[in-house]
C-alpha positions as CSV (number, residue, x, y, z in Angstrom):
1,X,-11.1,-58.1,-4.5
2,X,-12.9,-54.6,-3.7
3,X,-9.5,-53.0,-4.3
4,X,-9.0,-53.8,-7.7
5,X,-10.1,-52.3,-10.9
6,X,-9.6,-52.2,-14.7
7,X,-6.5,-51.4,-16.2
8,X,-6.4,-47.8,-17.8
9,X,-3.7,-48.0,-19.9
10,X,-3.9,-51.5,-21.5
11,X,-0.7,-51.1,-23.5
12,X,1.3,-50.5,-20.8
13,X,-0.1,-53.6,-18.7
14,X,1.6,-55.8,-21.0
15,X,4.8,-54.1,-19.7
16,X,4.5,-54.3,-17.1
17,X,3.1,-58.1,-17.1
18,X,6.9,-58.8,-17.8
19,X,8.0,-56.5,-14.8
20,X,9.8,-59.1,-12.2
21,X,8.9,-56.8,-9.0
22,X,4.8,-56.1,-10.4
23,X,4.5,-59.7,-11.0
24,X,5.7,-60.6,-7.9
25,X,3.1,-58.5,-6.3
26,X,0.5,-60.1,-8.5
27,X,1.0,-63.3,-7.5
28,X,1.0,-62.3,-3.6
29,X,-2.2,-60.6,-4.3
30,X,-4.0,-63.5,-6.0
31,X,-2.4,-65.4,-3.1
32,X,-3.8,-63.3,0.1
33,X,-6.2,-61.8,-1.2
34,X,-8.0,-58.8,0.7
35,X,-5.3,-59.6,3.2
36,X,-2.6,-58.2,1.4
37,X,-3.9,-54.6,2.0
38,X,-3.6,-54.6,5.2
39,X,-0.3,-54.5,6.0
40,X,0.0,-51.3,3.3
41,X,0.2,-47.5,3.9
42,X,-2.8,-45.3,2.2
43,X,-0.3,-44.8,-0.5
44,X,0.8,-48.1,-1.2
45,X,-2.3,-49.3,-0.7
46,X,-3.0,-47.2,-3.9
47,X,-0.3,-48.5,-5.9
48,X,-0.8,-52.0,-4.8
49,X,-4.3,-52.0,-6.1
50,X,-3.0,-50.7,-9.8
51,X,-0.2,-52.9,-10.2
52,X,-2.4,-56.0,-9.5
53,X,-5.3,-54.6,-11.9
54,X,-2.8,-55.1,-14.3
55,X,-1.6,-51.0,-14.9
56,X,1.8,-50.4,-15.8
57,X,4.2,-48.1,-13.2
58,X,3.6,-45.2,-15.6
59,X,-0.2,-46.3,-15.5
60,X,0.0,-46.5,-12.0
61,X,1.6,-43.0,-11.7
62,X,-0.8,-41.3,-13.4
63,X,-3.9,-42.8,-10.9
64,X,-1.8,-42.3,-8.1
65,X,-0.7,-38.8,-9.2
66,X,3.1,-39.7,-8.3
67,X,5.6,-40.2,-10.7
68,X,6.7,-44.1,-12.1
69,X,9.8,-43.8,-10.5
70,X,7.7,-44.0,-7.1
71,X,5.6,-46.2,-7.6
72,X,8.7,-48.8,-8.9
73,X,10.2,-47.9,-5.3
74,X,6.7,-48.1,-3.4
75,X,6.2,-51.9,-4.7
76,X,9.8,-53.1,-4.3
77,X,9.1,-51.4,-0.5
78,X,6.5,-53.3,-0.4
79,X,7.9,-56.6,-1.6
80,X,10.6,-56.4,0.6
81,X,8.1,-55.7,3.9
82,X,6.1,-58.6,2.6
83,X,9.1,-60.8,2.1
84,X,9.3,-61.3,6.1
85,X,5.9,-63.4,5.9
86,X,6.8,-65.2,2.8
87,X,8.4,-68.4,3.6
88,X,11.5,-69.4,1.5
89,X,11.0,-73.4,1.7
90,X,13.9,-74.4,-0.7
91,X,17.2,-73.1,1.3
92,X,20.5,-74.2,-0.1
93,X,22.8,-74.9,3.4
94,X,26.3,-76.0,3.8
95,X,27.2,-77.3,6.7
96,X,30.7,-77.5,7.3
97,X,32.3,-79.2,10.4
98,X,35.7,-81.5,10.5
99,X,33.2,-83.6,13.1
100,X,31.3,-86.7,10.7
101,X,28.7,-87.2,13.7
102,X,28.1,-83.2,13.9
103,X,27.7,-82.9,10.3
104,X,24.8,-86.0,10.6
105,X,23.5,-84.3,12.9
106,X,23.3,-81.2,11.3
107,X,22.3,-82.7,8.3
108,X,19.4,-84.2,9.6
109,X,17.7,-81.0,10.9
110,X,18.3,-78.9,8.3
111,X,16.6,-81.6,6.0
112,X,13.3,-81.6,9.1
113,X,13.2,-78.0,8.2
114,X,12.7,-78.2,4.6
115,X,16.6,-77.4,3.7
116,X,18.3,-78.8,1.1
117,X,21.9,-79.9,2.7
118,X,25.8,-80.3,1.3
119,X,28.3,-80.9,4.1
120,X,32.2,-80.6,4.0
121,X,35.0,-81.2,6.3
122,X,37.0,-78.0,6.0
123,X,36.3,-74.3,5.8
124,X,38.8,-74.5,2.3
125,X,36.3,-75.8,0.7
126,X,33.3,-73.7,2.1
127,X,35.1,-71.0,0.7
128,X,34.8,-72.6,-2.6
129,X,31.4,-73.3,-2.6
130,X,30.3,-70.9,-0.5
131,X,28.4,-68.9,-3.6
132,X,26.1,-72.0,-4.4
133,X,24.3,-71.9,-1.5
134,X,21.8,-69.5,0.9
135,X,23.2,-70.4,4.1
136,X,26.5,-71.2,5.8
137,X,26.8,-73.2,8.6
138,X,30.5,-72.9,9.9
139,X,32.2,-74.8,13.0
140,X,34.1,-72.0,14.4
141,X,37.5,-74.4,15.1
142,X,38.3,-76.6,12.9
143,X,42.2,-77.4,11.6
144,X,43.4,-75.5,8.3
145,X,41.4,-72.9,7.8
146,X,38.7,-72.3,10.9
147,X,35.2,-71.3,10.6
148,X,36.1,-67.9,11.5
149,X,38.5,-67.0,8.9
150,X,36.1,-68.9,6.5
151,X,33.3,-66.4,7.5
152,X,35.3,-63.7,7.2
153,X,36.5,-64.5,3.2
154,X,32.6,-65.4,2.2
155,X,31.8,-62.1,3.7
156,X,27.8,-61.7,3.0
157,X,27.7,-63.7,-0.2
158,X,25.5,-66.2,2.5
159,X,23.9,-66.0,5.5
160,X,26.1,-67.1,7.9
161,X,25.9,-69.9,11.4
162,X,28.3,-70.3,13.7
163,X,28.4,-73.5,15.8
164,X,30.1,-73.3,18.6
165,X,30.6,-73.4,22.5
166,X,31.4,-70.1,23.0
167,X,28.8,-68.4,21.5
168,X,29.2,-65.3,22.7
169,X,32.6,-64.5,21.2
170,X,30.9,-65.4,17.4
171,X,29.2,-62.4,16.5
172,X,31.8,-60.5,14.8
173,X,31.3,-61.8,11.3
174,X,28.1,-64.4,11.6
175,X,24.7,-63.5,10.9
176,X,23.5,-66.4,13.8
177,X,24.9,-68.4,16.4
178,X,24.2,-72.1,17.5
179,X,26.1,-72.9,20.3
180,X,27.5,-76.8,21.0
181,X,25.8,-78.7,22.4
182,X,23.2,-78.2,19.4
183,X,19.3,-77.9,20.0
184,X,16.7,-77.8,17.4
185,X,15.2,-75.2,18.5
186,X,18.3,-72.8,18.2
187,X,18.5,-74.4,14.3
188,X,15.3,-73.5,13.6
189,X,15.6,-69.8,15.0
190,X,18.9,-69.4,13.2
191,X,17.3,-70.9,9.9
192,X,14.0,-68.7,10.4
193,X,16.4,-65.8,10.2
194,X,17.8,-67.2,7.4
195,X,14.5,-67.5,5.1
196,X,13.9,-63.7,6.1
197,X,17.0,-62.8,4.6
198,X,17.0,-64.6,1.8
199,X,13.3,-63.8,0.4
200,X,14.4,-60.3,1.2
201,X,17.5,-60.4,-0.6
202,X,15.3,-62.5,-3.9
203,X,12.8,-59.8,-4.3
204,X,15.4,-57.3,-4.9
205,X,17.4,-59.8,-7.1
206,X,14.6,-60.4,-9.4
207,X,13.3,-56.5,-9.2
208,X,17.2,-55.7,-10.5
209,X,15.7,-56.9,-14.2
210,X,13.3,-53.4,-14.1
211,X,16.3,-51.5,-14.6
């Protein structure tokens, strides 16, 4: 790779080998190769090309002439740009609908599109178990609790779907909509949205163990 070149402060490498966000970048780098530079500003272009030759931040700094605390930022940045062309292939979704047919159905494209799939009858219960997984997928009216107060007691610990036949009254606390009767196509939108948010919301997860 043309923009790569050898560590100057070998100590600190080691470092930042165990640095969550600079491995990260390492292994999109050895993954894309040349590519990866292009979607970079001339600055993090810079920074990219000492944290994959293996400098520290504070190695990286001093090339750059910025200070570590940038360069930390510049490559979670950059992580979290890169996150939107990363596919996430193994989403967690519970599909929740007091409907046995819908929640075959449901099942069974979730599971074409690489998802691993729970279902329950009753949005109770997707309260419950609502931390375990990525994505929600809620039927708006079901009996006891409906899909609507269920979204609104998860809150954004997932991403959440609404399934429903009035689609355009479900926006108020759901991150998608898939309105009855159900199409692939609208799944597979709704759960491309999904693996956006989720790679997004890993990178920074795993970047937390820097601080």
């Amino acid at each position: 790779m043309s923009q790569t070149r050898q560590p100057s402060d070998p100590a600190g490498a080691s470092q930042g080998a165990n640095t969550s966000a600079a491995a990260q970048l390492r292994a999109l780098a050895e993954a894309w190769g040349d590519g990866l530079f292009r979607h970079l500003t001339t600055l993090e272009h810079q920074v990219a090309a000492c944290i994959v030759a293996g400098d520290s931040y504070a190695a990286a700094a001093r090339y750059v002439g910025v200070s570590a605390s940038t360069v930390r930022r510049r490559v979670l940045r950059i992580l979290a740009r890169l996150s939107d062309e990363v596919p996430v292939t193994d989403l967690r979704v519970l599909v929740v609908d007091d409907h046995p047919a819908h929640r075959i159905l449901l099942t069974a494209v979730f599971e074409s599109l690489g998802c691993w799939v729970r279902t329950v009858e009753d949005g109770a219960q997707a309260v419950v178990l609502a931390a375990d997984f990525d994505v929600v997928c809620l039927d708006r009216n079901m009996p006891g609790m409906s899909g609507d107060e269920a979204a609104r007691r998860i809150g954004r610990r997932a991403f959440l779907i609404a399934c429903t036949s009035e689609p355009e009254r479900a926006w108020a606390s759901f991150d998608a909509v898939i309105a009855k009767p159900f199409s692939a196509a609208a799944i597979e939108l709704a759960i491309r949205s999904a693996r956006q948010r989720v790679a997004r919301r890993r990178t920074v997860d795993r970047a937390t163990v820097d601080r």
